[in-house]
TIVO-493767 format. One record per residue: residue number from 0; y, x, z of N, C-alpha, C in turn. Coordinates in nm, 3 decimals. Example, Ala and Ser with C-alpha at 12.3 -4.5 7.8 and 13.67 -1.06 7.14 Angstrom:
2
<node><marza>0</marza><n_Y>-0.569</n_Y><n_X>1.319</n_X><n_Z>0.780</n_Z><ca_Y>-0.450</ca_Y><ca_X>1.230</ca_X><ca_Z>0.780</ca_Z><c_Y>-0.330</c_Y><c_X>1.320</c_X><c_Z>0.780</c_Z></node>
<node><marza>1</marza><n_Y>-0.225</n_Y><n_X>1.285</n_X><n_Z>0.708</n_Z><ca_Y>-0.106</ca_Y><ca_X>1.367</ca_X><ca_Z>0.714</ca_Z><c_Y>0.003</c_Y><c_X>1.290</c_X><c_Z>0.787</c_Z></node>
***
This chain:
92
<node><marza>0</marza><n_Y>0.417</n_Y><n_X>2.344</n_X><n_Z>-2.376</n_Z><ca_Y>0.415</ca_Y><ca_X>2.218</ca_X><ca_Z>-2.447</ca_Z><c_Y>0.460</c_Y><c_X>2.106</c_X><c_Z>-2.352</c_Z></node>
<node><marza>1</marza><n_Y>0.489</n_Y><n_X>2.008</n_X><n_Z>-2.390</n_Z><ca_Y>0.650</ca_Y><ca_X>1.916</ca_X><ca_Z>-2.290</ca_Z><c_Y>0.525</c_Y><c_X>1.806</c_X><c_Z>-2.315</c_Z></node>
<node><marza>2</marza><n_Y>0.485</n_Y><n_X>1.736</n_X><n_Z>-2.166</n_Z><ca_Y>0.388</ca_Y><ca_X>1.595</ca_X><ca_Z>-2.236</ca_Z><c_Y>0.445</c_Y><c_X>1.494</c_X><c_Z>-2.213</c_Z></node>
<node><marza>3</marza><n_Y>0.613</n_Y><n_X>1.505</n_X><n_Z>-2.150</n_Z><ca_Y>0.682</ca_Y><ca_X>1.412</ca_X><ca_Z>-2.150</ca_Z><c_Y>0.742</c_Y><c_X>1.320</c_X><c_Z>-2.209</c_Z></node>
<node><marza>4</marza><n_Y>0.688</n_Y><n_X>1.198</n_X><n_Z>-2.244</n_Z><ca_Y>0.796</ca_Y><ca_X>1.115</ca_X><ca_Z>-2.372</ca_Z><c_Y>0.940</c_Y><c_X>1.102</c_X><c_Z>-2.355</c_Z></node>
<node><marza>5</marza><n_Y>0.985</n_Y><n_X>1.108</n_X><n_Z>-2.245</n_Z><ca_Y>1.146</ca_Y><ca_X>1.039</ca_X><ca_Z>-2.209</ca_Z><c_Y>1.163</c_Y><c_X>1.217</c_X><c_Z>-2.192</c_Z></node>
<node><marza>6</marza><n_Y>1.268</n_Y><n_X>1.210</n_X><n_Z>-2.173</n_Z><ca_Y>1.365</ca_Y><ca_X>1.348</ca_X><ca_Z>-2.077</ca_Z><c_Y>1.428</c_Y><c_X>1.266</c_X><c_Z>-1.976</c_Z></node>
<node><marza>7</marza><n_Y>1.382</n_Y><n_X>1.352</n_X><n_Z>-1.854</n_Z><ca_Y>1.458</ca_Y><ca_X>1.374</ca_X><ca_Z>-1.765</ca_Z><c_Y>1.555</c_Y><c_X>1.401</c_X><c_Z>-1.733</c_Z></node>
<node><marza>8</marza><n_Y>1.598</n_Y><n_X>1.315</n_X><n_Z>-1.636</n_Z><ca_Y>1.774</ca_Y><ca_X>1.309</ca_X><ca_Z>-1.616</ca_Z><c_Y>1.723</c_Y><c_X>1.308</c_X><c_Z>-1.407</c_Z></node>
<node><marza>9</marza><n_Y>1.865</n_Y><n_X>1.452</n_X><n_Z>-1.383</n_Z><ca_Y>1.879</ca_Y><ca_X>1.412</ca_X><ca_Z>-1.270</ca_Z><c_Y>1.988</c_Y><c_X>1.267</c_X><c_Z>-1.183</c_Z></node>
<node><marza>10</marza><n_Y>1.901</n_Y><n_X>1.230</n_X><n_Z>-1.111</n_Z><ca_Y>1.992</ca_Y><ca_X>1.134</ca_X><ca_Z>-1.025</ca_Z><c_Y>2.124</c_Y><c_X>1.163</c_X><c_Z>-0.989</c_Z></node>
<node><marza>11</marza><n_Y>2.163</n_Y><n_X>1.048</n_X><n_Z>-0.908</n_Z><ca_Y>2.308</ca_Y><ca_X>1.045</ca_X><ca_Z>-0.861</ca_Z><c_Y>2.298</c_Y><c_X>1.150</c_X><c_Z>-0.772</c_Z></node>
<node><marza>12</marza><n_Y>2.398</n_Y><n_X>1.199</n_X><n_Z>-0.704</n_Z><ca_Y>2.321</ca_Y><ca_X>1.250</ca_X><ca_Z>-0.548</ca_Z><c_Y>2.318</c_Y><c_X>1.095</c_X><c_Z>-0.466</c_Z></node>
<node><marza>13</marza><n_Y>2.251</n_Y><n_X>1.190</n_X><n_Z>-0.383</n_Z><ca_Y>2.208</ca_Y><ca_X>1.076</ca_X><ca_Z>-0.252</ca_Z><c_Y>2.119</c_Y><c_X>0.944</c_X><c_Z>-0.312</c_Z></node>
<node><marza>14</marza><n_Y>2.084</n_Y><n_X>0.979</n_X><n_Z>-0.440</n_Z><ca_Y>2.052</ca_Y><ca_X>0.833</ca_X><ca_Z>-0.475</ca_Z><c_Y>1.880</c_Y><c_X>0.801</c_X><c_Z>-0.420</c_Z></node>
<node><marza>15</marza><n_Y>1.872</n_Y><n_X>0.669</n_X><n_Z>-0.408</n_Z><ca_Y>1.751</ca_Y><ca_X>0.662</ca_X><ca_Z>-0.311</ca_Z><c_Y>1.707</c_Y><c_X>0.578</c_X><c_Z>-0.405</c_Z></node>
<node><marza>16</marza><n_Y>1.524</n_Y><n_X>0.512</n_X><n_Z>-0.372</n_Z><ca_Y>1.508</ca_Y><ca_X>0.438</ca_X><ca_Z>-0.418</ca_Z><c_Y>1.411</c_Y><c_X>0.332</c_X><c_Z>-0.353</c_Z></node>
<node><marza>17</marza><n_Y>1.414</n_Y><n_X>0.209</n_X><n_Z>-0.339</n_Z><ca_Y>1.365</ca_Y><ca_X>0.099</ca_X><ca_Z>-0.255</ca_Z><c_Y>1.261</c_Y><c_X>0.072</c_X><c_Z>-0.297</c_Z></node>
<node><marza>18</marza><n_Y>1.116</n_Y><n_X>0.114</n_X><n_Z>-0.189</n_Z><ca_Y>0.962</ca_Y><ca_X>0.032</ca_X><ca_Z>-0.296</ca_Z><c_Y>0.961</c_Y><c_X>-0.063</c_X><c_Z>-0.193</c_Z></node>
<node><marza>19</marza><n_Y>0.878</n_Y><n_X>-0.154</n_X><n_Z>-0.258</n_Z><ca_Y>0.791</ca_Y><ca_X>-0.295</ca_X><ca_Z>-0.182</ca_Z><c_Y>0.673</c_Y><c_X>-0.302</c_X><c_Z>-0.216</c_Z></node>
<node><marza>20</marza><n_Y>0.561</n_Y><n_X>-0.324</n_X><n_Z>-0.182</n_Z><ca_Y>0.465</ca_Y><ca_X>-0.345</ca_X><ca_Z>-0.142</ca_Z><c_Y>0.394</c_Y><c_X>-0.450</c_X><c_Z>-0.053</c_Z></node>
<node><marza>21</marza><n_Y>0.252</n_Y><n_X>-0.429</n_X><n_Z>-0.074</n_Z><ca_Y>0.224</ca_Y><ca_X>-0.591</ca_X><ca_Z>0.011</ca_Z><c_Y>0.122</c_Y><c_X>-0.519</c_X><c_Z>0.078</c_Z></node>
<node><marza>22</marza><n_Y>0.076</n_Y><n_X>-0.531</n_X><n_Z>0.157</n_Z><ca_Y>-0.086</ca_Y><ca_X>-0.470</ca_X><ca_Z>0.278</ca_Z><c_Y>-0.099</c_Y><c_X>-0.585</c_X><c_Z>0.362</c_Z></node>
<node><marza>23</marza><n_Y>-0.223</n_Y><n_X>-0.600</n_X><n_Z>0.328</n_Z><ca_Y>-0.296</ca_Y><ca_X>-0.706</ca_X><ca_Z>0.506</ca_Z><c_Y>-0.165</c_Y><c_X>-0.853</c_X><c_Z>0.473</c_Z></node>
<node><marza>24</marza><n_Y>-0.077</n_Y><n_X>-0.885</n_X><n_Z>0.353</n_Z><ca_Y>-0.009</ca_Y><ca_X>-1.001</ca_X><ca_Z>0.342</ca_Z><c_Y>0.089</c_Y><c_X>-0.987</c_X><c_Z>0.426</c_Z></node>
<node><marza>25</marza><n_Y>0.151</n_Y><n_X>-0.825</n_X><n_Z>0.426</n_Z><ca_Y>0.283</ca_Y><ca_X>-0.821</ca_X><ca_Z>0.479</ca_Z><c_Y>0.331</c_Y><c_X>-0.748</c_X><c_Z>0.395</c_Z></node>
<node><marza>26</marza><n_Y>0.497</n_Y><n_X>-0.803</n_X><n_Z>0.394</n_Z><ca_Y>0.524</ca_Y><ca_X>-0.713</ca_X><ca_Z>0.258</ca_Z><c_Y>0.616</c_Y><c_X>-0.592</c_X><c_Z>0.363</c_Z></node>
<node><marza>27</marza><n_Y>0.616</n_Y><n_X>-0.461</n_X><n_Z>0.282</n_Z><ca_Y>0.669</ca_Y><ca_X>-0.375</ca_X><ca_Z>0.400</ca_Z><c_Y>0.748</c_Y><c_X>-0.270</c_X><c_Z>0.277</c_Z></node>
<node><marza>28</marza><n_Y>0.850</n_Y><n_X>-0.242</n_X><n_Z>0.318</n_Z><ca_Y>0.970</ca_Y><ca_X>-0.151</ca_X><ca_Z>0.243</ca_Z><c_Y>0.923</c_Y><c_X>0.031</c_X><c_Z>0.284</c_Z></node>
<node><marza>29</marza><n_Y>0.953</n_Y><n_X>0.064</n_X><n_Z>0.180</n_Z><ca_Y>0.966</ca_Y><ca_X>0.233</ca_X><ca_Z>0.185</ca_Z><c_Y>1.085</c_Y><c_X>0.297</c_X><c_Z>0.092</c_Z></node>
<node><marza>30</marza><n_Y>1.141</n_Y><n_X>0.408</n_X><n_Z>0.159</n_Z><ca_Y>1.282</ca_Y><ca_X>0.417</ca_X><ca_Z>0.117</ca_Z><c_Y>1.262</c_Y><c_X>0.569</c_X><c_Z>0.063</c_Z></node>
<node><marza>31</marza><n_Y>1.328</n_Y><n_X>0.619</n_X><n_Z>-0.022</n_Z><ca_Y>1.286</ca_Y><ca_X>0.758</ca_X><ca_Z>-0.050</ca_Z><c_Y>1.383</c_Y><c_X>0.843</c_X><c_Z>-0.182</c_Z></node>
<node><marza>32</marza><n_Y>1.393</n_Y><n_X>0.957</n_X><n_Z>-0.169</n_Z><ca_Y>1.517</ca_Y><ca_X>0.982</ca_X><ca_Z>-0.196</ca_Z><c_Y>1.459</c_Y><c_X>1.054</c_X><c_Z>-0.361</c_Z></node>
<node><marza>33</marza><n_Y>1.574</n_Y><n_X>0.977</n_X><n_Z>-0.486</n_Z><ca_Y>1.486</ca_Y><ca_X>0.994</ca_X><ca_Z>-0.561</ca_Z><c_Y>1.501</c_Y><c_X>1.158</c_X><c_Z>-0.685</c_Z></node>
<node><marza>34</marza><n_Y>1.399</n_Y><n_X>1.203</n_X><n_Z>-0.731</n_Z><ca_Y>1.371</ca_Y><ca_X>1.364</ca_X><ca_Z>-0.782</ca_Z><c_Y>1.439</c_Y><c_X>1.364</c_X><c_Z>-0.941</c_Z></node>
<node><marza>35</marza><n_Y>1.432</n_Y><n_X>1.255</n_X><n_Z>-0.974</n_Z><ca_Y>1.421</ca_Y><ca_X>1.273</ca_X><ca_Z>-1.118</ca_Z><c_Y>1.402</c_Y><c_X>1.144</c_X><c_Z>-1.175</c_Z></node>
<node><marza>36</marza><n_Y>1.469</n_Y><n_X>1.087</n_X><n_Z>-1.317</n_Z><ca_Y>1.478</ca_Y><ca_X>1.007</ca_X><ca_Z>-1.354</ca_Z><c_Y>1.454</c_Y><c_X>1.021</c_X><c_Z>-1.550</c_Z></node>
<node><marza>37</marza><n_Y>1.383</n_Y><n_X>0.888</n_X><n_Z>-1.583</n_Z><ca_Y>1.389</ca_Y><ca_X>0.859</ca_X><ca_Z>-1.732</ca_Z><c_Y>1.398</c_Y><c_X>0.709</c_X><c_Z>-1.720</c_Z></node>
<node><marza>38</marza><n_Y>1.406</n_Y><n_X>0.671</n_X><n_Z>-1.891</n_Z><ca_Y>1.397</ca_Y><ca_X>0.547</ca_X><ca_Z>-1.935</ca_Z><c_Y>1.250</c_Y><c_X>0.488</c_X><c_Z>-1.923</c_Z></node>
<node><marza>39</marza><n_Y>1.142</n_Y><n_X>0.578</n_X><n_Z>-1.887</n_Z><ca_Y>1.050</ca_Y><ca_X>0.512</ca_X><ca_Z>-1.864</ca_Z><c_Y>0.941</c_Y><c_X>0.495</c_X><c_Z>-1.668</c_Z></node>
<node><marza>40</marza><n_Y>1.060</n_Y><n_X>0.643</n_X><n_Z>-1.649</n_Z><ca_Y>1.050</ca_Y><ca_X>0.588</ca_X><ca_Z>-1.443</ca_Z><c_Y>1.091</c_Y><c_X>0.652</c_X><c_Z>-1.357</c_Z></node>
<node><marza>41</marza><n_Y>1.018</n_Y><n_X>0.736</n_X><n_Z>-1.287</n_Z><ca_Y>1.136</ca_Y><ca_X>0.814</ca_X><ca_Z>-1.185</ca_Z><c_Y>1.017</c_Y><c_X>0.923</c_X><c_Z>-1.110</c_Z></node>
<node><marza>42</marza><n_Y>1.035</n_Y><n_X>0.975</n_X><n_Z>-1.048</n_Z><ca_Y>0.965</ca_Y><ca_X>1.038</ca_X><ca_Z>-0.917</ca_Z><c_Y>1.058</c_Y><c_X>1.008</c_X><c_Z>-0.793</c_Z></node>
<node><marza>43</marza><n_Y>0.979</n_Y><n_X>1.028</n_X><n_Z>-0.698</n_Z><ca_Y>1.095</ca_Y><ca_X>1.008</ca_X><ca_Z>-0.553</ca_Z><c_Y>1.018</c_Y><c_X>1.060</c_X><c_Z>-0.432</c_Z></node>
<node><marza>44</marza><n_Y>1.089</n_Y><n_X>1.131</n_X><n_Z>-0.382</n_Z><ca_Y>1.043</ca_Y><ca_X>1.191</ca_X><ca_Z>-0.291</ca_Z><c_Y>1.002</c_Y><c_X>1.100</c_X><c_Z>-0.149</c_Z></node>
<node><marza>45</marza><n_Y>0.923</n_Y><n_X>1.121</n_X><n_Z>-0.068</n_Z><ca_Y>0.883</ca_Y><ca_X>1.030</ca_X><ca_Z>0.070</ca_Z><c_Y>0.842</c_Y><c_X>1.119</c_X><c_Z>0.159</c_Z></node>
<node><marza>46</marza><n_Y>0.877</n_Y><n_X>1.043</n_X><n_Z>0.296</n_Z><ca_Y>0.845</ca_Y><ca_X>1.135</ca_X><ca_Z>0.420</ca_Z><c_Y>0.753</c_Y><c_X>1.059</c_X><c_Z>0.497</c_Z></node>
<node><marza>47</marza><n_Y>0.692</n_Y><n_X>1.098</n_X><n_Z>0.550</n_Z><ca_Y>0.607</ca_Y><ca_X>1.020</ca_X><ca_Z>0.665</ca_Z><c_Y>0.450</c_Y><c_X>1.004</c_X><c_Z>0.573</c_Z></node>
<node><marza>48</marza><n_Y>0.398</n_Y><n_X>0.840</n_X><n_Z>0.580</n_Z><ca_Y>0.269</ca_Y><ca_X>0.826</ca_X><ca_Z>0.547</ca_Z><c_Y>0.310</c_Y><c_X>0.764</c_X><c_Z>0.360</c_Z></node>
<node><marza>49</marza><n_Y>0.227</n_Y><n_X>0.805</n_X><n_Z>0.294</n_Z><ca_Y>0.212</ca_Y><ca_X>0.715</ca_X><ca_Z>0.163</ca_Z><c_Y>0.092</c_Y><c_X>0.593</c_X><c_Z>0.199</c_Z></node>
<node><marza>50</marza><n_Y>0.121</n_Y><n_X>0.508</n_X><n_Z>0.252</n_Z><ca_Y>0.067</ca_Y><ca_X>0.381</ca_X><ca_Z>0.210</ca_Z><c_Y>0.005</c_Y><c_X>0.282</c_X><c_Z>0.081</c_Z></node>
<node><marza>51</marza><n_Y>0.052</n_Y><n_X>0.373</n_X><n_Z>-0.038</n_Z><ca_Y>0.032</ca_Y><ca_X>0.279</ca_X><ca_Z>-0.166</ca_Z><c_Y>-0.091</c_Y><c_X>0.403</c_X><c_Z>-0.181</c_Z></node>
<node><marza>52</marza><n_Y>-0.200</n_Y><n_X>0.352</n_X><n_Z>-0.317</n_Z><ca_Y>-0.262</ca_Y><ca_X>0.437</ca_X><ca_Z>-0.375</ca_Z><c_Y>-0.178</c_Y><c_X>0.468</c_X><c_Z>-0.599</c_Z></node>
<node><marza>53</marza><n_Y>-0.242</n_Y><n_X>0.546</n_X><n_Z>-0.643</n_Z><ca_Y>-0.246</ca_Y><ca_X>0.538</ca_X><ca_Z>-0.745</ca_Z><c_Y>-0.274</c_Y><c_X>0.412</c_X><c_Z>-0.841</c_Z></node>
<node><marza>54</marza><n_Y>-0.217</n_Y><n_X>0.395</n_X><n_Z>-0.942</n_Z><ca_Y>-0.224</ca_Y><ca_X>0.255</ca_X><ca_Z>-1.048</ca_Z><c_Y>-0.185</c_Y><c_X>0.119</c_X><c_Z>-0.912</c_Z></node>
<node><marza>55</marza><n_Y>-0.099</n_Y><n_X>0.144</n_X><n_Z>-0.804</n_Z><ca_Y>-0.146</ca_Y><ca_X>0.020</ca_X><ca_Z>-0.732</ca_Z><c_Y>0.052</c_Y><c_X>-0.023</c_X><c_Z>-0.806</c_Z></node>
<node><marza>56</marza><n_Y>0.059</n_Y><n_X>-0.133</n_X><n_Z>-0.775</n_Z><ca_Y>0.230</ca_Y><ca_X>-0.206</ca_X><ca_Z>-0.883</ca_Z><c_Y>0.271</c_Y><c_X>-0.244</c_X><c_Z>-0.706</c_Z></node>
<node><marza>57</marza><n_Y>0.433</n_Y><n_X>-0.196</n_X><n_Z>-0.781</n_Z><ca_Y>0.509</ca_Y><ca_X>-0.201</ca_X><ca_Z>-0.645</ca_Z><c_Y>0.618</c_Y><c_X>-0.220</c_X><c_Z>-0.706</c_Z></node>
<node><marza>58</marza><n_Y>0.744</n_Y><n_X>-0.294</n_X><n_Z>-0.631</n_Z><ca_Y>0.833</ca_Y><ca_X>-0.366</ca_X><ca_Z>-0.640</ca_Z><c_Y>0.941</c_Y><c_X>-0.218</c_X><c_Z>-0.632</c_Z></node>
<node><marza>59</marza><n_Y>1.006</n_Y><n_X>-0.196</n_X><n_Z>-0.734</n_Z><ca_Y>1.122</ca_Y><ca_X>-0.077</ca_X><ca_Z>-0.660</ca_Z><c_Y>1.253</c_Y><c_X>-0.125</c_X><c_Z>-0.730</c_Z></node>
<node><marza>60</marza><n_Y>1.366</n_Y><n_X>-0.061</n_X><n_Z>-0.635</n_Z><ca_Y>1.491</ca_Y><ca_X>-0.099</ca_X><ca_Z>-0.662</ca_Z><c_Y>1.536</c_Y><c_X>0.072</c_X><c_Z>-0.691</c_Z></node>
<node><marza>61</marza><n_Y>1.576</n_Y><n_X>0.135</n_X><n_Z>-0.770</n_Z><ca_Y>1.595</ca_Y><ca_X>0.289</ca_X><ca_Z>-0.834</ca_Z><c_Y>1.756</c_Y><c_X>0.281</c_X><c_Z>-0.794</c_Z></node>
<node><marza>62</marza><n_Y>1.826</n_Y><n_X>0.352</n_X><n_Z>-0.738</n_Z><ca_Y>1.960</ca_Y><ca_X>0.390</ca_X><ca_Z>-0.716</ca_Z><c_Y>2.063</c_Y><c_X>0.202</c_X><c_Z>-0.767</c_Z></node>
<node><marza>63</marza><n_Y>2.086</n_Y><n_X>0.240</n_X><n_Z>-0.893</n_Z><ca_Y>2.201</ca_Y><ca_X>0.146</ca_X><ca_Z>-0.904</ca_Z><c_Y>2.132</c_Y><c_X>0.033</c_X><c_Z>-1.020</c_Z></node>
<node><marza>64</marza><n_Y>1.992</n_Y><n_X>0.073</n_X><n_Z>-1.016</n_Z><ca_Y>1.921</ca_Y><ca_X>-0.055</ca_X><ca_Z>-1.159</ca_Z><c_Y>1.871</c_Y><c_X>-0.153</c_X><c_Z>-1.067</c_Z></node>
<node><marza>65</marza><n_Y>1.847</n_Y><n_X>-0.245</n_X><n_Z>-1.145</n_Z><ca_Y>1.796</ca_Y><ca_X>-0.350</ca_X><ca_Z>-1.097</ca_Z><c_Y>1.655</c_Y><c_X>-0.366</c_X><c_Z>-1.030</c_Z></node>
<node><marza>66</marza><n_Y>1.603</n_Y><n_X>-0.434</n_X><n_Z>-0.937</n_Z><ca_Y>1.454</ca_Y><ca_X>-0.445</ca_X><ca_Z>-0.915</ca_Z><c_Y>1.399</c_Y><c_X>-0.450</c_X><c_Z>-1.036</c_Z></node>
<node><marza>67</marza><n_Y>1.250</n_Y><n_X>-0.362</n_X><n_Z>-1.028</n_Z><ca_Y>1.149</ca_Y><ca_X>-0.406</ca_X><ca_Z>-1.114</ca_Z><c_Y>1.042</c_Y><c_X>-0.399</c_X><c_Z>-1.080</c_Z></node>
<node><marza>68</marza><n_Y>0.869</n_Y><n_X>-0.428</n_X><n_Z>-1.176</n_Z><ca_Y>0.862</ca_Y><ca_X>-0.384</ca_X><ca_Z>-1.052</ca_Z><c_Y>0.749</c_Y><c_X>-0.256</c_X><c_Z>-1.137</c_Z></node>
<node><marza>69</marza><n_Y>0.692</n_Y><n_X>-0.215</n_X><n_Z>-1.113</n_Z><ca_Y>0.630</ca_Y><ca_X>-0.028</ca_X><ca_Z>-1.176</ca_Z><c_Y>0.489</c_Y><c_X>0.007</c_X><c_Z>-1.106</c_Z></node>
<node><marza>70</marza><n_Y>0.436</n_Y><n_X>0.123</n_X><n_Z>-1.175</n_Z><ca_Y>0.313</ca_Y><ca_X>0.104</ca_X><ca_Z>-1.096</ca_Z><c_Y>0.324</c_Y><c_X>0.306</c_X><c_Z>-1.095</c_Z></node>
<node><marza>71</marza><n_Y>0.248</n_Y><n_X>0.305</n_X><n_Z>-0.970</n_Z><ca_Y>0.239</ca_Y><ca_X>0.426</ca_X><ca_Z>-0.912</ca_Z><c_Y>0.132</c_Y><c_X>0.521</c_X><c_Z>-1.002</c_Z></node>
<node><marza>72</marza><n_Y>0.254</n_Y><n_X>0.637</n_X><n_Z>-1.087</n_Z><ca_Y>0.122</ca_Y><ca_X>0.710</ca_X><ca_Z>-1.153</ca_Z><c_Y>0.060</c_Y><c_X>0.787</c_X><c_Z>-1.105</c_Z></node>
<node><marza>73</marza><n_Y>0.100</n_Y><n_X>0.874</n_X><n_Z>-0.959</n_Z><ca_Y>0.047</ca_Y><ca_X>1.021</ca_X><ca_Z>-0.909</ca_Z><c_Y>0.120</c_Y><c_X>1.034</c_X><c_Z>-0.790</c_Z></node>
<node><marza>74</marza><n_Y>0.063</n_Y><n_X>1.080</n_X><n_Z>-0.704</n_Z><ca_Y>0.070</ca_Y><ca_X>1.118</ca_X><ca_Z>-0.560</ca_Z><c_Y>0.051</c_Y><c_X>1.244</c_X><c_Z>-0.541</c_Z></node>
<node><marza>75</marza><n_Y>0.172</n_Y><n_X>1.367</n_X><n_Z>-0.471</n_Z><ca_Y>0.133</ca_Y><ca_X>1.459</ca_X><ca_Z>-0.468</ca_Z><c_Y>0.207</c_Y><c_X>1.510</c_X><c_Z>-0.323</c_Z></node>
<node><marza>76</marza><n_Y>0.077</n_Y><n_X>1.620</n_X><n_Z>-0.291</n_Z><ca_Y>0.142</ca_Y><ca_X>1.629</ca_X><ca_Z>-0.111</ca_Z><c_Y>0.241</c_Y><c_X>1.801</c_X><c_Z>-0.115</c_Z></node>
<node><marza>77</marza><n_Y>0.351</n_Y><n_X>1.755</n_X><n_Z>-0.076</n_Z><ca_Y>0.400</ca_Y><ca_X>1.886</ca_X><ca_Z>-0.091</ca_Z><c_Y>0.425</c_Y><c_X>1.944</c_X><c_Z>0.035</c_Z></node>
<node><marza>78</marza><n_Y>0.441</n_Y><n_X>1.899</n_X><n_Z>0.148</n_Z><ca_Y>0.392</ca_Y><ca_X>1.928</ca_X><ca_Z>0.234</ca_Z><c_Y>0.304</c_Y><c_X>1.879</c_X><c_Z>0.410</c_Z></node>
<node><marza>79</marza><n_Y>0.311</n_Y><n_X>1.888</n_X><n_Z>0.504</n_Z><ca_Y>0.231</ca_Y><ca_X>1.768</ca_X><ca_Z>0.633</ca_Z><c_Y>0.379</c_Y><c_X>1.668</c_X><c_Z>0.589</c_Z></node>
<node><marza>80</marza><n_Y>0.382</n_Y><n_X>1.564</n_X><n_Z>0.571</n_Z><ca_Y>0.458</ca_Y><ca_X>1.442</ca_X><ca_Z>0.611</ca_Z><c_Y>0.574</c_Y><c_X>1.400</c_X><c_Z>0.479</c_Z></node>
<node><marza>81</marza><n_Y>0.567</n_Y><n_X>1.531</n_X><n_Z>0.375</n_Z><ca_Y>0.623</ca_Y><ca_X>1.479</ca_X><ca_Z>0.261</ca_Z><c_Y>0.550</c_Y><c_X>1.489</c_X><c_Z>0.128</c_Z></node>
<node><marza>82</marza><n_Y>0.567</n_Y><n_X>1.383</n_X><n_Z>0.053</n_Z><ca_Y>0.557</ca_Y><ca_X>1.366</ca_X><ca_Z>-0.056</ca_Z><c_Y>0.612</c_Y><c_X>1.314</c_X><c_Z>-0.183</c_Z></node>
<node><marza>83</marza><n_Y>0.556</n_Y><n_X>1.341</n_X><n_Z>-0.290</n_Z><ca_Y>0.675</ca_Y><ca_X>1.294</ca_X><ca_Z>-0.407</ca_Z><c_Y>0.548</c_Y><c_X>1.254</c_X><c_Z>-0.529</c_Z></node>
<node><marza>84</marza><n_Y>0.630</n_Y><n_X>1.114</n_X><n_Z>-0.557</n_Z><ca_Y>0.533</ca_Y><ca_X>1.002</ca_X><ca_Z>-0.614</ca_Z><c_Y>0.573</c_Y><c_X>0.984</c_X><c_Z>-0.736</c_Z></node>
<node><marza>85</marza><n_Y>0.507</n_Y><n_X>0.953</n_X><n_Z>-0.861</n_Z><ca_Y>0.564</ca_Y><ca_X>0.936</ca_X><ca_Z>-1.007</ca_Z><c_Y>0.530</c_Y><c_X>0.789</c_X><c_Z>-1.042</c_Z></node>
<node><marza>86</marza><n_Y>0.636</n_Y><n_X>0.706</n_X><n_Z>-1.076</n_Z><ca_Y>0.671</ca_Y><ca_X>0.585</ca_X><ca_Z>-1.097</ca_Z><c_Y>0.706</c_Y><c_X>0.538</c_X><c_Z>-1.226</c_Z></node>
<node><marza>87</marza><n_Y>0.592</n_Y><n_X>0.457</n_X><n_Z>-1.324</n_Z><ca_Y>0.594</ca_Y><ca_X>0.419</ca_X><ca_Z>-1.427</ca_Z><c_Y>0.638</c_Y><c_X>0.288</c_X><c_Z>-1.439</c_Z></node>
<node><marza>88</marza><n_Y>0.770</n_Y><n_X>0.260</n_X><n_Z>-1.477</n_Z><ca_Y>0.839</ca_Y><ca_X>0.152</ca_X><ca_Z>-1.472</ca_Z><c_Y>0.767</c_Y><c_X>0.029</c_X><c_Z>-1.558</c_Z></node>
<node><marza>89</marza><n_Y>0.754</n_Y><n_X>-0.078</n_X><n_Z>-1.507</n_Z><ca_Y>0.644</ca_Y><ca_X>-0.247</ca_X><ca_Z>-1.546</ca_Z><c_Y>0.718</c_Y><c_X>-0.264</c_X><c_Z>-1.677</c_Z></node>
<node><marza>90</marza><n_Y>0.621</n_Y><n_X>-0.376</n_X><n_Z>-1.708</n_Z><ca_Y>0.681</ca_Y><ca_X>-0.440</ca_X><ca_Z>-1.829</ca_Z><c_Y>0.738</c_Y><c_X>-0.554</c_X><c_Z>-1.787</c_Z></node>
<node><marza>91</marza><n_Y>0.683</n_Y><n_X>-0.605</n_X><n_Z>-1.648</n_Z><ca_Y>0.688</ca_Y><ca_X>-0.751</ca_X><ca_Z>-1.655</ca_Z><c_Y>0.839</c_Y><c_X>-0.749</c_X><c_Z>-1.546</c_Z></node>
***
């Protein structure tokens, strides 16, 4: 059973995608290469530390769309130093 509303579409290659975030009142960039795409958000893969938590809203720029900004649905560790994050695109 599919609990997906949108279908998935793969990305460009190489296509990345730009988050922003704010901690301690610094705003700090994370870059990450992205898994999978719909009309309603994306997944994207990351290396190193995840810094954001779940439900926290972050600023992302997705391959060739515009900033928006989306909130983080799920965090999952796939392995020591990578991970791949599911991104529910904002309203606002």
């Amino acid at each position: 059973m599919e609990r997906r509303a949108h279908v998935r579409y793969d990305p460009d290659e190489n296509a990345v995608s730009e988050i922003i975030y704010h901690k301690d009142k610094k705003e700090i960039q994370k870059i990450g290469l992205i898994f999978d795409e719909s009309f309603s958000g994306c997944s994207v893969v990351l290396t190193g530390n995840v810094p954001f938590k779940v439900n926290e809203r972050v600023l992302i720029k997705s391959g060739k769309l515009d900033s928006r900004y989306a909130d983080v649905c799920w965090i999952r560790k796939i392995e020591s130093g990578i991970f791949k994050i599911g991104i529910a695109y904002g309203q606002s």
